[in-house]
Each structure stands twice: as structure tokens, then as C-alpha cells.
N, C-alpha and C positions, 0 to 999 in steps of 0.2 A: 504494500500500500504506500501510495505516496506522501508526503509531506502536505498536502494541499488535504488530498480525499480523508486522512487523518484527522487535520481540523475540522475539516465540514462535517466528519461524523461525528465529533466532540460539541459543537455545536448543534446538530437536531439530536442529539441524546441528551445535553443538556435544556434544552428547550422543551421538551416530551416530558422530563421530569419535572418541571418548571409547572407545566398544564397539568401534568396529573397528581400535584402537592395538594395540602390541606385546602379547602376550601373556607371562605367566611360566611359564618353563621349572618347574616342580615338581616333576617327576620327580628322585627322587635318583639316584644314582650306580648304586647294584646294577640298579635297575631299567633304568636306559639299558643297563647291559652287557647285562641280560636279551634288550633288545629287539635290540642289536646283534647276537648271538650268535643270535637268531630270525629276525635277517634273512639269516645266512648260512647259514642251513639246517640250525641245532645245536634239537637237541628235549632236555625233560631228563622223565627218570622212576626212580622207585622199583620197585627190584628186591622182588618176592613172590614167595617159594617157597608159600601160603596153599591154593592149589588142586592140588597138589602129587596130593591122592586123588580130582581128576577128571578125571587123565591130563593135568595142567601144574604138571611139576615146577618151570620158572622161568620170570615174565614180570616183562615191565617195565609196571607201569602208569604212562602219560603225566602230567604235569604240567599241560601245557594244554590238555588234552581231557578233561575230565569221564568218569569212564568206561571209557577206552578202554585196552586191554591190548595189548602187544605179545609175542605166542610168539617171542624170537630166536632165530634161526637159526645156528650154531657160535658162540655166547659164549666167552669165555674165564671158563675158570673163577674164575679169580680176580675177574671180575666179578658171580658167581652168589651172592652172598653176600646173605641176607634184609635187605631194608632199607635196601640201599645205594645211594645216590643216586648216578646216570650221567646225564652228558651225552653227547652221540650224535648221529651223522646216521642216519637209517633210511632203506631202499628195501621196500616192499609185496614180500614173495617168494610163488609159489605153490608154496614145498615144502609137503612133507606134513606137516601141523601135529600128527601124533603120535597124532591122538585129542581131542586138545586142543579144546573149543571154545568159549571163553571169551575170542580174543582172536584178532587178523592176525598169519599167520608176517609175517615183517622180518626183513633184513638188516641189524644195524648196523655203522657204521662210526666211526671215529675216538671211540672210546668212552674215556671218560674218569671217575674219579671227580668228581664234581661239586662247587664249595660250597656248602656247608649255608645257608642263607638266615634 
């Protein structure tokens, strides 16, 4: 090997190692809790009374799903409040969603006011 092709390969073996070193953590804090709390099976969404006059007087729409609405199934009232941010574990239920069709009955469980972000 020559003198030349020696450096060059000194150089992309030192640059390979360079890309594949420790990486930094940049996640800040809120969002690690975020991901913690998503890996034990906590969802969070915003309470809408909005379709209220298409036969869905309360749902949650999701946070991490574009879109997607939850009809719950016995809330507590005090959580039916327009606008209020709940964390939650949900179960897909096939009750009868009212008429409702703008979004999946659920079951939620361990429902919580959530923090505001």
C-alpha cells in the first residue's frame, strides 16, 4: 500500500468512527416523561363537546393520532369539561356509540387531568 492510499484509509476509518461515537441525548425532560408515560400505555387528549349536534355530546380527541376521536364510555363528569386536557389509558369498546359517528367508543381508565405542555 502506498503512502497516499494509507492516509486516505486513516482518514475514512477515522471518520466512520467519528459517525458511529456516542450520540446526544436532546431530548429535554417533558418530552422523555412524554415518551415514558407512552410506553406504559398513558394516551393524552383534549376533551370536545364541538359535535355535540351530530349526536356527540363528549369526545376526547387524541394527541398522537392526527385525527382521531374517542366517544368514552361512562366518563366522569367532572372530566366532561370542553377543552380539558386528560391523560388516560383506553380499551376499543363495542358499546353502542349513541349515534355518534365521528369517532371509536373506549373505555378509559386511570384518567387524569393532564399538564399543559
Amino acid at each position: 500500500m502506498t503512502r497516499t492510499n494509507g492516509m486516505a484509509a486513516l482518514i475514512i476509518g477515522a471518520l466512520a468512527m467519528a459517525a458511529c461515537g456516542p450520540k446526544n441525548n436532546t431530548l429535554d425532560s417533558a418530552k422523555a416523561i412524554d415518551q415514558q408515560e407512552a410506553d406504559a400505555g398513558y394516551s393524552t387528549g383534549r376533551v370536545t363537546t364541538a359535535f355535540a349536534a351530530e349526536a356527540c355530546p363528549v369526545l376526547v380527541k387524541l394527541d398522537d393520532v392526527s385525527g382521531t376521536y374517542l366517544i368514552p364510555i361512562a366518563l366522569e363528569e367532572r372530566f366532561k369539561q370542553n377543552g380539558l386536557h386528560l391523560r388516560f389509558k383506553y380499551r376499543p369498546s363495542r358499546a353502542n356509540n349513541g349515534g355518534c359517528m365521528k369517532g371509536q367508543t373506549a373505555i378509559l381508565e386511570e384518567v387524569s387531568v393532564a399538564k399543559e405542555k
